[in-house]
C-alpha positions as CSV (number, residue, x, y, z in Angstrom):
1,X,17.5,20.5,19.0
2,X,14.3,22.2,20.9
3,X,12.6,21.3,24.0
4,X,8.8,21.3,25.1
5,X,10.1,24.6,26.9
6,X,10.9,25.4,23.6
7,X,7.7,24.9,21.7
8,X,5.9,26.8,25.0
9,X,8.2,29.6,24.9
10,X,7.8,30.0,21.0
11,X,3.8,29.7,21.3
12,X,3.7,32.4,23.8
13,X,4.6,34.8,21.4
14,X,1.2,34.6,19.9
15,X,-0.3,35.5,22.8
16,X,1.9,39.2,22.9
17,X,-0.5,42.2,22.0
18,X,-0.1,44.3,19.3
19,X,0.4,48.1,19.8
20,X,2.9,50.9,18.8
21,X,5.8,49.3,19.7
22,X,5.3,47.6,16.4
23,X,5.9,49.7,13.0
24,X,4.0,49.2,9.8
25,X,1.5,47.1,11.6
26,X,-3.1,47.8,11.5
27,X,-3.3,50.7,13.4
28,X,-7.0,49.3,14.5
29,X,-5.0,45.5,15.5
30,X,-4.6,47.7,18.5
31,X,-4.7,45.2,21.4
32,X,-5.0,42.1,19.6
33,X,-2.3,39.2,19.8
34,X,-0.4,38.5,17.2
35,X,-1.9,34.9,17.3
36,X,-5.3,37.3,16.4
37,X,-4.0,39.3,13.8
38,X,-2.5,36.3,12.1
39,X,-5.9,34.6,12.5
40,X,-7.0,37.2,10.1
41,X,-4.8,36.7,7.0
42,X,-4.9,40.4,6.1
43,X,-3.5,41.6,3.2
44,X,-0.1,43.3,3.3
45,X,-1.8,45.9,0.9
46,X,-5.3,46.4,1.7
47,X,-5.6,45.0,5.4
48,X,-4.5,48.6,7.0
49,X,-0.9,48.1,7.0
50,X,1.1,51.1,7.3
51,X,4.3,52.0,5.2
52,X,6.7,50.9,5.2
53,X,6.2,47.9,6.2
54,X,8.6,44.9,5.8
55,X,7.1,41.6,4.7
56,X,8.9,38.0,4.5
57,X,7.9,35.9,1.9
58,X,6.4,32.8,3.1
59,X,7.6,30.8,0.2
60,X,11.2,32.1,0.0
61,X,11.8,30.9,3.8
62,X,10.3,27.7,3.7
63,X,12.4,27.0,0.4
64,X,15.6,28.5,2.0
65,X,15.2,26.1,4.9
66,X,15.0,22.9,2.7
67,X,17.4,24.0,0.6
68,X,20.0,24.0,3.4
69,X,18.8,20.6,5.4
70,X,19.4,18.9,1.7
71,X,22.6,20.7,1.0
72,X,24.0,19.9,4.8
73,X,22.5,16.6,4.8
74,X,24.2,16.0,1.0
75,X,27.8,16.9,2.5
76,X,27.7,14.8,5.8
77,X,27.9,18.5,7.8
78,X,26.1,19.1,11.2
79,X,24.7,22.5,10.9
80,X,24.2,25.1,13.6
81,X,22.8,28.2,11.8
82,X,24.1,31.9,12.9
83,X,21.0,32.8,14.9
84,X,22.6,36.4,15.2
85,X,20.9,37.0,11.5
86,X,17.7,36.9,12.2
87,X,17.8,36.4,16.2
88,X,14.0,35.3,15.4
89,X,13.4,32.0,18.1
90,X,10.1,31.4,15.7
91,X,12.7,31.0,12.7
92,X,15.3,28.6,15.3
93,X,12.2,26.9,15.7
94,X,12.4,25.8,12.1
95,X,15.7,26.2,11.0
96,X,15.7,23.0,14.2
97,X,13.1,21.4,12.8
98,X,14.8,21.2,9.5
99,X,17.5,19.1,10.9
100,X,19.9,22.2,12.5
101,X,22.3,20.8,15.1
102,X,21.8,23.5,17.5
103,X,22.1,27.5,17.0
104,X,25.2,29.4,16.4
105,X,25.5,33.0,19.0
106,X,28.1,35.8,18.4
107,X,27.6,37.3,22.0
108,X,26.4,35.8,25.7
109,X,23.3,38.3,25.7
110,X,22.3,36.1,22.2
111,X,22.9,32.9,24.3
112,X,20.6,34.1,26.8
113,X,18.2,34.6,24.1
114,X,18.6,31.4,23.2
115,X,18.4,29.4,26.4
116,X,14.9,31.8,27.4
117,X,13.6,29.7,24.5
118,X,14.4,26.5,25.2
119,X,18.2,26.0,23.0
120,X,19.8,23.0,24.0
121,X,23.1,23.0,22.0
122,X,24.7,26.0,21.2
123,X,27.5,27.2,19.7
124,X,29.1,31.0,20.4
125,X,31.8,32.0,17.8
126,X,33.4,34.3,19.7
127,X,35.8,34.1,22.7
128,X,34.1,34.9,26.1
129,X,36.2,37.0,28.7
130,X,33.0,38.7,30.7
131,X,33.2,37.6,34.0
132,X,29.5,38.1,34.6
133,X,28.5,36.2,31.6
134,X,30.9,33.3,32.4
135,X,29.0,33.1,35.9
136,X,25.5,33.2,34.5
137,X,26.9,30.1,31.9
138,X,28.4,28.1,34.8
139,X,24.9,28.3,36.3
140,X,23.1,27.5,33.3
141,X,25.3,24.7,32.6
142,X,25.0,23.0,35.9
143,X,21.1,23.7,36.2
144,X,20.7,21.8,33.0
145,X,23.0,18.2,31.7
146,X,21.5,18.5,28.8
147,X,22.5,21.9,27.5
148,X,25.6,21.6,25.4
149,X,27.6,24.9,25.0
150,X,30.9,25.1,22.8
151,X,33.2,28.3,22.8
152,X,36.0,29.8,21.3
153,X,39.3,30.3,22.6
154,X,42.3,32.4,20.9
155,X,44.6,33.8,23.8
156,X,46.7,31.9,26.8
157,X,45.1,35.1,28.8
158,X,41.8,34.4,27.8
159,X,42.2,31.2,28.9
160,X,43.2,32.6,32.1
161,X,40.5,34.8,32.6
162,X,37.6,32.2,31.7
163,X,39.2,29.9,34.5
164,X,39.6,32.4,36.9
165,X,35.8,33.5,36.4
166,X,34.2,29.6,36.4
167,X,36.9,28.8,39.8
168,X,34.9,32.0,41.2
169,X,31.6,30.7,39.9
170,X,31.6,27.3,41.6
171,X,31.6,25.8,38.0
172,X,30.9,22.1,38.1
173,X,30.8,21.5,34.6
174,X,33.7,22.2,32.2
175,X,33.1,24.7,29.3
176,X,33.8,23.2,25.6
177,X,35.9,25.6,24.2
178,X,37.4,24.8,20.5
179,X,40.4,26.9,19.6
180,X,40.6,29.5,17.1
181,X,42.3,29.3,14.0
182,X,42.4,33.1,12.4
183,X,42.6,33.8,8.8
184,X,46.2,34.6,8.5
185,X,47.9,38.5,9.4
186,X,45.3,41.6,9.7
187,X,42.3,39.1,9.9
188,X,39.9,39.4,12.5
189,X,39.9,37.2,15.7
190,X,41.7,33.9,16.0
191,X,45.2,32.4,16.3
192,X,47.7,33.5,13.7
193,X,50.3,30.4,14.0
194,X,49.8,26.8,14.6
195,X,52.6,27.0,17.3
196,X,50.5,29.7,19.4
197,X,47.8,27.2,18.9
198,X,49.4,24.4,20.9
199,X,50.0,26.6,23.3
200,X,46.7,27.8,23.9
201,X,45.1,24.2,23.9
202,X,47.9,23.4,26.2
203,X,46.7,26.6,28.8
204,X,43.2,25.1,28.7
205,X,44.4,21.3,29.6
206,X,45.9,23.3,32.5
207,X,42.9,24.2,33.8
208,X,39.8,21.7,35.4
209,X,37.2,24.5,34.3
210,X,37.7,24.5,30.4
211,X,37.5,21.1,28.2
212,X,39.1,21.2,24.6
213,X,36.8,19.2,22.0
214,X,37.8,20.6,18.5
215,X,39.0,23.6,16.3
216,X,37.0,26.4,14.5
217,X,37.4,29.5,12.7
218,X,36.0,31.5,9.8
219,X,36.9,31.7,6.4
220,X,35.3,34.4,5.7
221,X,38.0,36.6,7.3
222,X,40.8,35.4,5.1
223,X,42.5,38.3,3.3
224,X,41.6,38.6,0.3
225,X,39.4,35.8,-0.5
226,X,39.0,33.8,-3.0
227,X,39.0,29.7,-4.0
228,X,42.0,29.2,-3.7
229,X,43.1,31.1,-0.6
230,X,40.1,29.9,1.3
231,X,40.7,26.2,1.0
232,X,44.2,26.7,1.7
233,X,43.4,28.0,4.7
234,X,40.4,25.7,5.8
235,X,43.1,22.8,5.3
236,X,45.1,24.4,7.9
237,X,42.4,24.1,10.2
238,X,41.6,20.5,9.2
239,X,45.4,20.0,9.8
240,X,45.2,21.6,13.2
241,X,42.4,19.3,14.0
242,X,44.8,16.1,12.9
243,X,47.5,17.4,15.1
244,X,45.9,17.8,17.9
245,X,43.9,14.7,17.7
246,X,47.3,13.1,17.4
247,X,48.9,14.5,20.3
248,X,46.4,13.3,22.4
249,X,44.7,16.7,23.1
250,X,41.1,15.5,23.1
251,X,41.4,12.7,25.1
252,X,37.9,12.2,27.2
253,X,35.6,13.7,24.4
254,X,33.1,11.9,22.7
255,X,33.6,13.7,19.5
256,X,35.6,16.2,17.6
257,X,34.3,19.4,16.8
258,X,35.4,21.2,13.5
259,X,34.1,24.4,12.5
260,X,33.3,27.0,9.6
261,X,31.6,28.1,7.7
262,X,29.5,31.4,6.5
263,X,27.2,32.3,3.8
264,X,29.9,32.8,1.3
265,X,32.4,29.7,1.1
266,X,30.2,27.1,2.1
267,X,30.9,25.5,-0.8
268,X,34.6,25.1,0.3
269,X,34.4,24.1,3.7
270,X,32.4,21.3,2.3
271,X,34.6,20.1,0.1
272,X,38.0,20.3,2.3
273,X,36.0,18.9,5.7
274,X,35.4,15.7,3.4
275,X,38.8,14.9,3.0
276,X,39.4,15.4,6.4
277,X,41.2,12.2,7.5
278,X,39.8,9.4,10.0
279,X,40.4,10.8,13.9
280,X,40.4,8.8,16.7
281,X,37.2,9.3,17.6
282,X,33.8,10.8,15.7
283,X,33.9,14.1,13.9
284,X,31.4,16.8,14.6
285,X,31.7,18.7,11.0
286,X,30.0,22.1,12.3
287,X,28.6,24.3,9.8
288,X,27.5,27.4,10.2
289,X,25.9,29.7,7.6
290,X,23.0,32.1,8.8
291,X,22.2,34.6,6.5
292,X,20.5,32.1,3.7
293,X,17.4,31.7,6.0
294,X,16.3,35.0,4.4
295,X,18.9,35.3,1.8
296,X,19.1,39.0,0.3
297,X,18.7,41.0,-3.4
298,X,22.4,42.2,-3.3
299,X,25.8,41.0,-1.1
300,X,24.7,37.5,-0.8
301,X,22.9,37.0,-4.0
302,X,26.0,37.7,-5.6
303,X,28.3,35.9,-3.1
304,X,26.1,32.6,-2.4
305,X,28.1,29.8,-3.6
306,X,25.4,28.1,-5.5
307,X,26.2,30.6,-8.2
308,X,29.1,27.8,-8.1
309,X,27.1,24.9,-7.6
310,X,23.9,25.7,-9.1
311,X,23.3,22.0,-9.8
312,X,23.0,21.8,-5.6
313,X,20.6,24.2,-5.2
314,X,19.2,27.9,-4.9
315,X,18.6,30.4,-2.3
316,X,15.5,32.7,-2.7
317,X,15.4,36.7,-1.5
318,X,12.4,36.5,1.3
319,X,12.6,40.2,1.7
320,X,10.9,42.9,0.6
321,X,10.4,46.4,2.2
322,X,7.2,48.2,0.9
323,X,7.1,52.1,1.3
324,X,5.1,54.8,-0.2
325,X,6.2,57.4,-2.9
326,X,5.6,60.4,-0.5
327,X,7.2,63.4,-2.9
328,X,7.6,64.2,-6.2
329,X,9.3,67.9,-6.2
330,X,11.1,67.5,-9.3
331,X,10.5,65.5,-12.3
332,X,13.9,63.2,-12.4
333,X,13.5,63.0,-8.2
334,X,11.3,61.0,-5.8
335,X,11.3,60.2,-1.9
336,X,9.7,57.4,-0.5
337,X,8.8,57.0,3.2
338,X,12.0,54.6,4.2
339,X,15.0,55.3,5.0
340,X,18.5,54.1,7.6
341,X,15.7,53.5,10.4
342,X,13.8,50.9,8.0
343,X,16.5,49.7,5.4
344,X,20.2,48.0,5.6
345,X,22.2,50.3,3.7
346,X,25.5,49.2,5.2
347,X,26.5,46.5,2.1
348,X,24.3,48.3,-1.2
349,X,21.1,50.1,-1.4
350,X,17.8,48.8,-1.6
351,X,16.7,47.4,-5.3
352,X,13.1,48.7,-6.4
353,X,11.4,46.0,-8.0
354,X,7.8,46.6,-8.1
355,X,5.1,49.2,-8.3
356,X,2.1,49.3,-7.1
357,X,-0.3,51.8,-7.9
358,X,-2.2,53.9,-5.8
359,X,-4.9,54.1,-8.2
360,X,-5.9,51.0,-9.1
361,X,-3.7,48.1,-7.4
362,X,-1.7,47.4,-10.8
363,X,1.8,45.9,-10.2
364,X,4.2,46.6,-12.6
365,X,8.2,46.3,-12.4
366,X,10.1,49.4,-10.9
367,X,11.9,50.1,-14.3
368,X,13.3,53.4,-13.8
369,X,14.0,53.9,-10.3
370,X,17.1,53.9,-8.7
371,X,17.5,54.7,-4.8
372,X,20.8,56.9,-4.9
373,X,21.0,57.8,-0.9
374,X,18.9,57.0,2.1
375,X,18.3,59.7,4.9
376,X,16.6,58.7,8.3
377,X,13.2,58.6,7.0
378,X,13.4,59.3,3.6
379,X,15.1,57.2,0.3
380,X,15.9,59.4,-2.5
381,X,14.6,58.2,-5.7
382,X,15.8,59.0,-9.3
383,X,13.0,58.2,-11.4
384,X,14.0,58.1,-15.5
385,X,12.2,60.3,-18.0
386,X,8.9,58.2,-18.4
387,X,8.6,56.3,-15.7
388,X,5.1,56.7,-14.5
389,X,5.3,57.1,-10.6
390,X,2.8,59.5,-8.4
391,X,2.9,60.1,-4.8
392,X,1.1,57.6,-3.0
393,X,2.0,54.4,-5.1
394,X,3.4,51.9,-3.6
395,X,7.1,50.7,-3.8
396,X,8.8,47.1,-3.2
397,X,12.1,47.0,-2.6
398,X,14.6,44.5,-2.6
399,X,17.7,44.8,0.1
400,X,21.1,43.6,0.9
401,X,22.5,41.7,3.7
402,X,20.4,40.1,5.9
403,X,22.0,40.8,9.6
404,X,20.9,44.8,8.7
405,X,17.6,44.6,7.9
406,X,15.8,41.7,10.7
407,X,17.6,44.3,13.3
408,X,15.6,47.0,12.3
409,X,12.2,45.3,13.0
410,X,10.9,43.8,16.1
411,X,7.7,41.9,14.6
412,X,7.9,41.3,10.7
413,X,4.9,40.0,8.9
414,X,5.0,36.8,7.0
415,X,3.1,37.5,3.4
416,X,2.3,34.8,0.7
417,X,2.4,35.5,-2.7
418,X,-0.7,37.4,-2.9
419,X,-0.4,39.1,-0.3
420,X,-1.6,37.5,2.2
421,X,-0.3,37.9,6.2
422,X,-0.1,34.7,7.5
423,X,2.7,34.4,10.7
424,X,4.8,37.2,12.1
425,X,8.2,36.7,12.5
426,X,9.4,38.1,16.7
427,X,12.9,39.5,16.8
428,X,14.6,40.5,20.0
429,X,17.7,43.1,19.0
C-alpha cells in the first residue's frame, strides 16, 4: 500500500548525485544524478564501471515479483514482504505494486525507513521494548489514521514496558500487537507454551495502550526443520488463533491477523493457513517471505520450496557480483578484486559462473574455478589445470543469501541481459 508521498519520496532518489560514496560506479558520472546516469543505459562492462561492481538482473526481479503476487494471490495469503532483505524503498515500491499488503520490519530504525517513504501498513516481527522508539511510534501513529502498524509480543514484562512507554507518550491510538508463538525449546524469540500465551494476551487486554488482533511466529526457527515438524508447529499457531478467537480475545477488531512465513516453508504455511477454520470475524493470512525478491545461487536456491512445487512456480538468482582477476602468482591460484567487504560469505561462497575476457569480450562459463576463502578485498581462486584465466578478465559470480549481500551496497545497478544499466537499486543499511 504506497502513498503519493510515497511515489515523491521514491522519485527523489533520482535526483541524488553520484560520487564516491558509491563503489563500482563511472568514475567520470561524478556529479550526475542517478536519474542521469540511468538516462545513459551504460553498459555494466564497457560504460566505465569499476570492479567489482554488483549488478541486479532486470529480468530476474521483475520475474521474482510476479512469481510471488501469483503464488500469494493462488493461496488466498495477504503478503507483506521482509523489507529488511533488501531495505531498497525503490524495490517496496514494486514489491506494493505487485499486490504486497504492506512491508514487513525486523527493527524500529527499518520502520522509520519505511514511514520516510511513505509505508502505510507495516508489520515489525520482533517485539519492541525501546522506550524511545515506542514514543516516536505513538507519534507517528496519531499524526497519521491511516498508518496501520502490527507488533509482536512474547513476555507479560514486555507487555509492561510497551504500556508504560505509550502512558508516558500520550499514546492516543492503541498499538496492534499479535502474540508470539516460538518454535518450541532452544528456538529463537516467541512463547514456548500455549498457557504462557493466554497469559500474555491477557497482560495486553489489561492495558488501554496495546490492542490484540492475531498471532504470528516463524517457522523457520523450529528445531530441526523439516515437513513434518513445520506443519506441526504452524497448526499450533493456527490452533492458538482458534482459541483465542473463541475466548473472546479479539473482540473490537475488524480482522484476524495470522502470521508466517519465510523463504523456506512457504509452501507449508500455505497449506496449513487453508485449513484454518472459519473465525468470527475475517482472517488476515499474513505472509511474509523477503529474500525471493532477489533470490540467491546457493542457501535459498536449494531451500526455496518450489523445488517442492515446481508446478507453482520458479524463483530466478538476480545477482551477480563482477570482479577482476587481479593475480596470478601461482599456476593452480588466482585472486580476484572482491572480497568480505563486497560478498555474503556468511551462508556459502560466491559461485563463478562466467568469464569474461579481458582481451576480447568473449564470455565463457567459469569451469574451473572455485573460490575457497574470501579476505577483505581479495577472493582466493583455485583455478584447475587448463582453465584459461589471465589477470584482468573479468569474473561473474553467483552468491548466497540475499540479506548479506544488498547490505554491502548502497546504490546497485540494475543490468539487462546484455548488459545494459538501466535503474539503480538505493539501499539504506
Amino acid at each position: 500500500m504506497a502513498t503519493d508521498h510515497s511515489d515523491q519520496a521514491v522519485a527523489a532518489l533520482a535526483r541524488e548525485r553520484v560520487d564516491h560514496r558509491f563503489k563500482g560506479l563511472p568514475p567520470d558520472a561524478e556529479g550526475l544524478t542517478v536519474g542521469e546516469l540511468a538516462a545513459e543505459r551504460r553498459s555494466l562492462f564497457t560504460g566505465g564501471f569499476t570492479t567489482p561492481v554488483l549488478a541486479l538482473s532486470a529480468e530476474a526481479l521483475e520475474h521474482n515479483l510476479v512469481a510471488m503476487e501469483r503464488y500469494s494471490a493462488a493461496h488466498g495469503l495477504a503478503f507483506a514482504p521482509h523489507g529488511k532483505t533488501s531495505l531498497a524503498p525503490q524495490l517496496f515500491e514494486r514489491q506494493l505494486a505487485h499486490g504486497a499488503w504492506g512491508i514487513t520490519a525486523a527493527v524500529p530504525t527499518q520502520v522509520r525507513i519505511y514511514r520516510a517513504f511513505g509505508i502505510q501498513r507495516i508489520f515489525l516481527a520482533n517485539e519492541v521494548v525501546d522506550a524511545a522508539a515506542l514514543r516516536w511510534l505513538a507519534a507517528e501513529l496519531d499524526a497519521d489514521p491511516d498508518f496501520r502498524f502490527i507488533a509482536y509480543v512474547d513476555s507479560v514484562r514486555g507487555v509492561e514496558l510497551m504500556d508504560a512507554a505509550l502512558r508516558e507518550a500520550g499514546a492516543r491510538r492503541p498499538v496492534d500487537v499479535v502474540v508470539e508463538l516460538g518454535g518450541g525449546e532452544g528456538a529463537r524469540t516467541g512463547i514456548r507454551t500455549e498457557a504462557e500465551c493466554a497469559t500474555v494476551a491477557d497482560a495486553v487486554a489489561a492495558t488501554g495502550t496495546l490492542r490484540l488482533v492475531g498471532v504470528a511466529g516463524y517457522e523457520g526457527e523450529v528445531p530441526k526443520p523439516d515437513g513434518e515438524r513445520v506443519r506441526a508447529w504452524l497448526r499450533q499457531l493456527t490452533a492458538l488463533a482458534a482459541d483465542f478467537d473463541a475466548a473472546g480475545r479479539f473482540e473490537g477488531v475488524d480482522e484476524v491477523v495470522v502470521s508466517a512465513g519465510g523463504s523456506a516453508w512457504f509452501d507449508a504455511v500455505a497449506d496449513v493457513f487453508a485449513e484454518l477454520p472459519t473465525l468470527s470475524r475475517p482472517v488476515l493470512k499474513l505472509l511474509r517471505s523477503g529474500a525471493y525478491v532477489s533470490h540467491d545461487d546457493g542457501h535459498y536456491r536449494h531451500l526455496t520450496p518450489f523445488n517442492r512445487v515446481p508446478e507453482e512456480g520458479e524463483l530466478h538468482p538476480a545477482f551477480r557480483l563482477w570482479a577482476q582477476v587481479v593475480s596470478r602468482p601461482e599456476p593452480g591460484q588466482a585472486f580476484l578484486n572482491a572480497g568480505k567487504r563486497d560478498a555474503a560469505y556468511d551462508l556459502d561462497m560466491p559461485e563463478p559462473q562466467l568469464i569474461r575476457s579481458a582481451r576480447d569480450a568473449t564470455t565463457r562459463p567459469a569451469t574451473g574455478l572455485a573460490i575457497t576463502a574470501l579476505s577483505d578485498q581479495h577472493a582466493w581462486v583455485t583455478v584447475a589445470d587448463g582453465t584459461d584465466l589471465e589477470v584482468g578478465d573479468w569474473v561473474g559470480l553467483g552468491l548466497s543469501h540475499p540479506c548479506t549481500s544488498f547490505d554491502k551496497w548502497q546504490l546497485i545497478p540494475v543490468a539487462e541481459a546484455d548488459g545494459t544499466v538501466t535503474d539503480y537499486i538505493r539501499t539504506f543499511f
